[in-house]
N, C-alpha and C positions, 0 to 999 in steps of 0.2 A: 613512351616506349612500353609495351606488352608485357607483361610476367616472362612467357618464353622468348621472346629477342633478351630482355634485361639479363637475362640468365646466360646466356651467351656472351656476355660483354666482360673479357681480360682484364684484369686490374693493371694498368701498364710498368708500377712497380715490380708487381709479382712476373708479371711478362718478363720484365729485365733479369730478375733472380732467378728464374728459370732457365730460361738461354745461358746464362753467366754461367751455374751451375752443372749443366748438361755437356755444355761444349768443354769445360774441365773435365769431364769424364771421359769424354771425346776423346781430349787429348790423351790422358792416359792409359785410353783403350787401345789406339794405335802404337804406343811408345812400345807397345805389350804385343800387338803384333807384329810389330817391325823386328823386335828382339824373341818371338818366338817363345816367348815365357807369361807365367804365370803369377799372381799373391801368392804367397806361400806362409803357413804357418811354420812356428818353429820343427815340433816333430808331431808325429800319427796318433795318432787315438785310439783308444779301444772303448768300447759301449759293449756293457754285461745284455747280452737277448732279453733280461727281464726286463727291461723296461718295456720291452717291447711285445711280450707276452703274459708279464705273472699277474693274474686278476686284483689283489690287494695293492703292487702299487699300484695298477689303472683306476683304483678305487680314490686313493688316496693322491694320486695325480689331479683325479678329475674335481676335486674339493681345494686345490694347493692352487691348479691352474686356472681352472674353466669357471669353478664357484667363488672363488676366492678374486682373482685380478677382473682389471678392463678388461671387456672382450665386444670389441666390434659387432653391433646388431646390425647395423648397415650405412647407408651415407645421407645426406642431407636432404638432398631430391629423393630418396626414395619415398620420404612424408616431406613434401614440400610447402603445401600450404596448409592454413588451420582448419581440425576436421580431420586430416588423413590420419592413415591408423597404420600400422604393419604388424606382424607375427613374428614371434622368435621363439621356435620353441625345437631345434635343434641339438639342445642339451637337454634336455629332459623339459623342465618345468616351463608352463607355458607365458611368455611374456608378451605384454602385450603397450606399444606405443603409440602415444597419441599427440598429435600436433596442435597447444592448446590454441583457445583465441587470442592470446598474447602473440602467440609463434614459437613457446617454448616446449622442448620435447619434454614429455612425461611420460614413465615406465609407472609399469603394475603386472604384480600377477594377474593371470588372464583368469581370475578365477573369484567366484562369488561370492561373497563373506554369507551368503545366507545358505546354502547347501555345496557350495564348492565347483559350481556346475560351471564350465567357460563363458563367460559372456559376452566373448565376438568368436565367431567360426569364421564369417568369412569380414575382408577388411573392404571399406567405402567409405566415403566421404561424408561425415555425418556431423551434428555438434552433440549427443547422446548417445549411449548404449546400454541396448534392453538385454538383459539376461533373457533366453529363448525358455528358460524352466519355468518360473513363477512372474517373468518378467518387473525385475527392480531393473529401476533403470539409473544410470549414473553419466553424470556431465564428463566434459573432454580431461579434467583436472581429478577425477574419481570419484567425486561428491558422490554421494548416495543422495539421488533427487527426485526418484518415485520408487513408488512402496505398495503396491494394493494390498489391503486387506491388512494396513499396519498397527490397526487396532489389536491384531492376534500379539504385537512385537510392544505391548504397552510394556514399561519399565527398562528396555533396551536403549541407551542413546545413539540414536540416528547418527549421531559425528563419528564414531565406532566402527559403523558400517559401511563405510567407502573401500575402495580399492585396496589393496594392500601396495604400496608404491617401493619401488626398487632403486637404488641410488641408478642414477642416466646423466650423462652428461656429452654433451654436444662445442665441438669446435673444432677447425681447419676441415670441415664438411664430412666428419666423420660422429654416427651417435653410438658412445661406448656406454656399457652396460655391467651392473655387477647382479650376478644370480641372488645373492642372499639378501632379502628383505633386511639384513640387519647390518649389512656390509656398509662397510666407510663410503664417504663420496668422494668420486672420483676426483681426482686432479689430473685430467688432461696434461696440461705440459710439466708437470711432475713427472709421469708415466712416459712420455717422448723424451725428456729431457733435450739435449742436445741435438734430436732427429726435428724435433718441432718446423724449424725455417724447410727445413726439406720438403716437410709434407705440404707446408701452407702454402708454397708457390706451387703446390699443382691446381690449387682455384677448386679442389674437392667440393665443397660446397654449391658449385655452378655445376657436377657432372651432370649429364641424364643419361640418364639408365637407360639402354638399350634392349639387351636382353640377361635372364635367368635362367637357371636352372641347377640340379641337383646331379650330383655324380658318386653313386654308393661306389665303398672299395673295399675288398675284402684283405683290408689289413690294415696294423694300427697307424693312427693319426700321424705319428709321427714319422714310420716309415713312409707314408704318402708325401708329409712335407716334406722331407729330405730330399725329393726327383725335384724339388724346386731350389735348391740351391748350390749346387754346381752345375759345371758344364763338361764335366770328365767324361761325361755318356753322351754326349752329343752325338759324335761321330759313329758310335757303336749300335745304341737304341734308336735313334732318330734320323738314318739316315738320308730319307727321302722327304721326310719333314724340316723337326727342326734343325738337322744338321747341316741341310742347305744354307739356312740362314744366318747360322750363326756357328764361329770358330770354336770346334769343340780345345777343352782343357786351359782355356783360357780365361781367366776371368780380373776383375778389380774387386778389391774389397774394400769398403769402408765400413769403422765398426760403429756404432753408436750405443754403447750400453744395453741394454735390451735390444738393441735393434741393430739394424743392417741397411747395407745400400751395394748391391751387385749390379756390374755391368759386362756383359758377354761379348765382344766382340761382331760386331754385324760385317757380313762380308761384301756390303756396298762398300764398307769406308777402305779397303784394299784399291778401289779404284783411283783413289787419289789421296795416298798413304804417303805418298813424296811430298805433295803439295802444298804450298802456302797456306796456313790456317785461312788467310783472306782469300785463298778462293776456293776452301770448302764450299761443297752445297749446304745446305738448308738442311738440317735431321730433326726430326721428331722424340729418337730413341733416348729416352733417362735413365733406362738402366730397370734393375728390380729393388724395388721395397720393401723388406721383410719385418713386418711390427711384431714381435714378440705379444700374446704367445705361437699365435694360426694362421696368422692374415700375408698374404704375398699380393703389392699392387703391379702389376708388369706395365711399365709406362713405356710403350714401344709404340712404333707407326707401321700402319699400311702402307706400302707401298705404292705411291704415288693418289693417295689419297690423304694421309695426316696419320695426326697421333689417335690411341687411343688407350683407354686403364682395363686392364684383363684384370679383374681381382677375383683373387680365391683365396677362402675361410676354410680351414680344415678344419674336422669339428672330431672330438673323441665318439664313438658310437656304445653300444649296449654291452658288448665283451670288446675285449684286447684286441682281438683281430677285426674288426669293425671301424670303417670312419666312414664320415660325411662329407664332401665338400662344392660348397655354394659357390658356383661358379659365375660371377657376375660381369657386364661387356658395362661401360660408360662411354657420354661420347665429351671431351675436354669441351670445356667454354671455347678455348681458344681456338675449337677446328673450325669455328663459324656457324652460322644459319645454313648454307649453300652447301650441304655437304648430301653423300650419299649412306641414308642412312641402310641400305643391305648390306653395303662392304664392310659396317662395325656389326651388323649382324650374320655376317658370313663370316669373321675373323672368328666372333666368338663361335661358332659350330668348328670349325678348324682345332680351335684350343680343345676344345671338349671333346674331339675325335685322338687328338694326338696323347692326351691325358688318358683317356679311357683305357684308349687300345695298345698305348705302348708305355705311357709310366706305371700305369697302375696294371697292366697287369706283371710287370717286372716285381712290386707292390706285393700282390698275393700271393707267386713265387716266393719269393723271400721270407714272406710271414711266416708260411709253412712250415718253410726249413727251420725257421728259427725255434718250433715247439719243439723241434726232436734236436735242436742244439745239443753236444755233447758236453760236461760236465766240464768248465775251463776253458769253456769255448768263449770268443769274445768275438766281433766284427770290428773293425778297423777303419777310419775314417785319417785318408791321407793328408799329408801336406797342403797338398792344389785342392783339397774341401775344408778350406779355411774361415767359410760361411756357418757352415756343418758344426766343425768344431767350438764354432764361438757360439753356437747357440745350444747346442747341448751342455756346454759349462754352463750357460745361464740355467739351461732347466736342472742342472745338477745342485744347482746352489740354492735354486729355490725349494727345491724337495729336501735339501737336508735341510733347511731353515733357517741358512745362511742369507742374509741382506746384502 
């Protein structure tokens, strides 16, 4: 079997846990339509505009959150075989990954121990990389393995002079990263905890990438996240979109510590909302994945084509009002070889038209207003945004230095 057929091939236990999994969401998605309600936390929230404007915490955010925890560089297949390389340099510092001869990922500053100057600009499949300024060049592991003219460098030792290497850690087809060269190493299912089985039956590690791309927003990160976890605005913001598809103010919540798992209502499943579990059809849809602190997987299907993983990485930007987010399309192992690959590349265009033009510019609105917030002003996050609220307690505890 081929690299790409093998990569396509379901693990049939993870198959099993998947289905099991999903079709209990199922079920309690419907119990939720059928009774017309919603998860509910206990009562409303309020969130001070600073976090969401004042430059010093965004400072101290971004060193708490973004420098400090795991944070998803990308997924398995995006450097699949040894030799691929990718870029990460979305937070500021530039990081850079390589797929060694072993097959283990390795992180480094993308940056030269001899004058600082980046030593990949663009990423290819290579087992070397030459610095383009004086050209040292360093193996896939950052060895420092040529030198010209290193008679000028007598009395430095060459072991010294490798990469600067970043704690990286890879597993359930996801490679998480920490920004500070001097940061703990990651524990993976430490960090999941309890979410672990969830993520591992999506077979992450077999996605392929379909399509990229970036989507600036003129307002903080976290306001951006926030249109991704409920579904109170369905019917309001999205009506032609996504409010076709799915029951606005309805949602499931499951919490997992840091993390989350939401499921929205789809309005295929009203067609046969009386019916025998056993003669449901066939769904693709699992619901949303929210990994703590940026990352949202939307494991939803094309209609009448299969599943596929919309993932988007919110990223904090240069001032408060500023974010980034990596809009990425996968196509599951388990959709097959025989599939069409435009309709996951037309899904993704869809997401990133309805994101652009109708979350995020609600997004910049809001930002706005929140500078000239009045003095005791607070914003309110309801009952039925019980996603919302469990996740802003987590970033509230983190920031005050609460474990």
């Amino acid at each position: 079997m081929d690299a790409v057929a093998e990569h396509l091939v379901t693990d049939p236990v993870m198959a099993d846990a998947r289905r099991e999994s999903h079709y209990a969401l199922r079920r309690r998605t419907l119990d939720r339509m059928r009774s017309k309600s919603t998860d509910l936390d206990h009562v409303p929230m309020r969130i001070d505009p600073k976090v969401y404007t004042d430059p010093d915490y965004a400072e101290r955010e971004r060193r708490a959150i973004f420098h400090g925890m795991p944070i998803v560089a990308g997924l398995t297949r995006d450097i699949p075989e040894p030799g691929d390389m990718m870029l990460f340099d979305v937070l500021g510092p530039s990081i850079l990954l390589t797929r060694s001869k072993s097959g283990a990922v390795n992180a480094f500053l993308n940056m030269c121990p001899h004058r600082g100057a980046k030593v990949v600009t663009e990423c290819s499949r290579r087992t070397r990389m030459t610095c383009r300024f004086h050209a040292w060049t360093f193996d896939l592991d950052g060895k420092l393995i040529g030198q010209p003219g290193k008679e000028g460098f007598e009395g430095v030792d060459k072991s010294e002079l490798g990469l600067v290497p970043v704690p990286v850690a890879e597993r359930y087809g996801l490679i998480f990263v920490r920004l500070s060269p001097l940061g703990e190493p990651i524990d993976v299912d430490a960090h999941l905890g309890a979410f672990a089985p969830e993520i591992a039956h999506l077979e992450l590690e077999k996605a392929q990438p379909i399509r990229n791309s970036e989507i600036p927003c003129d307002a903080n990160w976290k306001y951006a996240l926030d249109t991704y976890g409920e579904s109170y605005h369905f019917a309001s913001l999205h009506p032609t979109t996504i409010g076709q598809l799915a029951h606005s103010n309805m949602m499931i919540y499951d919490n997992y510590g840091l993390h989350a798992r939401l499921a929205f209502p789809r309005a295929e499943f009203m067609e046969y909302q009386e019916r025998d579990e056993a003669e449901w059809p066939h769904t693709d849809y699992g619901g949303l994945y929210m990994l703590f602190p940026n990352m949202i997987i939307n494991v939803n299907s094309i209609i009448g084509v299969g599943q596929f993983y919309g993932i988007s990485r919110i990223f904090a930007g240069d001032t408060p009002d500023r974010s980034r987010t990596l809009l990425s399309t996968y196509q599951p192992a388990h959709s097959g070889a025989e599939v069409d690959i435009e309709a996951w590349s037309n899904m993704h265009d869809f997401i990133q038209k309805v994101v652009t033009e109708e979350d995020y510019s609600v997004s910049k609105d809001g930002q706005d207003n929140l500078r000239w917030a009045p003095e005791g002003f607070a914003t309110v996050l309801g009952r039925n945004e019980i996603a919302l609220q469990h996740w802003h307690r987590n970033l509230n505890r983190i920031m005050s230095g609460r474990n």
